[in-house]
C-alpha positions in Angstrom: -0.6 -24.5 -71.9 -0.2 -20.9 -70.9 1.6 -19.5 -67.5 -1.6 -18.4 -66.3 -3.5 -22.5 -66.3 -0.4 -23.3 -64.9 -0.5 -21.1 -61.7 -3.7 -21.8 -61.4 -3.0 -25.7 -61.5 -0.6 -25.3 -59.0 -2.6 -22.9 -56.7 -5.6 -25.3 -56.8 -3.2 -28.2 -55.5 -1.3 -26.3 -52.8 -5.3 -25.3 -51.3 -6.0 -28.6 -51.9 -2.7 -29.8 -49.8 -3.7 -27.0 -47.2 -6.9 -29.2 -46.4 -5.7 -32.5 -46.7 -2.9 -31.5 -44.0 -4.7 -29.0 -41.7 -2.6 -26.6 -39.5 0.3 -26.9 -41.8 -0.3 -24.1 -44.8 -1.8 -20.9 -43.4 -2.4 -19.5 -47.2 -1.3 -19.8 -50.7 -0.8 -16.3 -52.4 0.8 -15.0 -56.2 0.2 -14.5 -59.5 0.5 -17.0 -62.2 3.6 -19.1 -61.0 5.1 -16.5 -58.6 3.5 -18.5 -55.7 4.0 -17.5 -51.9 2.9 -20.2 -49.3 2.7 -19.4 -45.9 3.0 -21.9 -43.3 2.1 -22.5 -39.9 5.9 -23.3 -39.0 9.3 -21.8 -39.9 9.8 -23.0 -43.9 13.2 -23.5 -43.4 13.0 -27.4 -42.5 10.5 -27.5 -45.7 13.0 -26.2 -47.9 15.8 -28.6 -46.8 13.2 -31.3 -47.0 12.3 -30.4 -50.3 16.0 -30.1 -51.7 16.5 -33.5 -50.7 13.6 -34.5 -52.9 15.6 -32.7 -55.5 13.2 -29.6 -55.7 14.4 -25.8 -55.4 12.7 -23.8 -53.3 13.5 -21.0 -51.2 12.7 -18.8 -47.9 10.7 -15.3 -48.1 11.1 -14.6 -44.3 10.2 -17.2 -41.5 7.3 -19.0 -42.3 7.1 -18.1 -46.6 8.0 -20.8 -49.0 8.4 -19.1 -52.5 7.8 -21.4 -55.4 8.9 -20.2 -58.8 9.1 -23.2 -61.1 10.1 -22.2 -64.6 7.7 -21.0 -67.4 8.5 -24.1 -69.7 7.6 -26.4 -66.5 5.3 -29.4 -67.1 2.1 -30.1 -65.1 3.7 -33.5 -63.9 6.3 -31.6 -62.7 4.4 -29.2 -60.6 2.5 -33.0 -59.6 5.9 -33.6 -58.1 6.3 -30.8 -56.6 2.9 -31.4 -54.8 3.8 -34.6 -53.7 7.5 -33.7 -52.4 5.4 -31.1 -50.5 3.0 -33.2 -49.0 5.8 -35.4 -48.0 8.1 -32.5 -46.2 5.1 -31.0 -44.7 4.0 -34.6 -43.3 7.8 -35.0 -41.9 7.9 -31.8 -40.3 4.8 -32.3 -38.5 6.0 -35.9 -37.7 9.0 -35.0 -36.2 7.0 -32.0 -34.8 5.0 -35.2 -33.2 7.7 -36.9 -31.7 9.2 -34.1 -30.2 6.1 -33.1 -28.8 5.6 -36.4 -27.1 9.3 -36.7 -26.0 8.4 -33.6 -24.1 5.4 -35.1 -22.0 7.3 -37.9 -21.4 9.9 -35.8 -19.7 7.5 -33.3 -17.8 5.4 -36.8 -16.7 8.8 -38.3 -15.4 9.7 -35.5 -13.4 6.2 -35.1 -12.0 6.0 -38.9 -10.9 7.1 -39.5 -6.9 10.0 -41.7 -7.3 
């Protein structure tokens, strides 16, 4: 399978992440497995989420994730990869959630006459 199928296998599933998790990936952008994802939230918690899943990925300023799996790699690894995405992303906005609601709880106690 050639570089190009490849990038395009993992482009396809990354858009296909984007709207199975709206408001978390603002747009997927590269050529063949150079891959730039853009998020709707600083990428930093993704990549730590993601190296605990045992994948590498790094920052390319705030909100870019960059991908760059090997040439060699496998298309069930790049199905990993998918999946420890859709997992960080999920957490993130999950504790994004609960942090959320943690707030109107506080603002609501403050605002109740005691």
């Amino acid at each position: 399978e050639d570089v190009a199928r490849k990038g395009d296998y993992l482009a396809r599933g990354l858009r296909r992440l984007a709207r199975q998790q709206p408001g978390t990936i603002k747009e997927v952008r590269g050529l063949g497995l150079m891959v730039g994802v853009e998020l709707h939230r600083p990428a930093g918690e993704v990549v730590q989420a993601l190296r605990q899943a045992g994948i590498l990925a790094v920052k390319a300023g705030d909100t870019v994730l960059r991908l760059l799996p090997p040439l060699i790699v496998k298309r069930g690894e790049i199905r990993t990869l998918l999946e420890a995405l859709a997992g960080a992303l999920a957490q993130a906005s999950a504790t994004d959630a609960a942090a959320a609601a943690g707030e109107v709880k506080e603002s609501m106690e403050g605002a109740l006459p005691r």
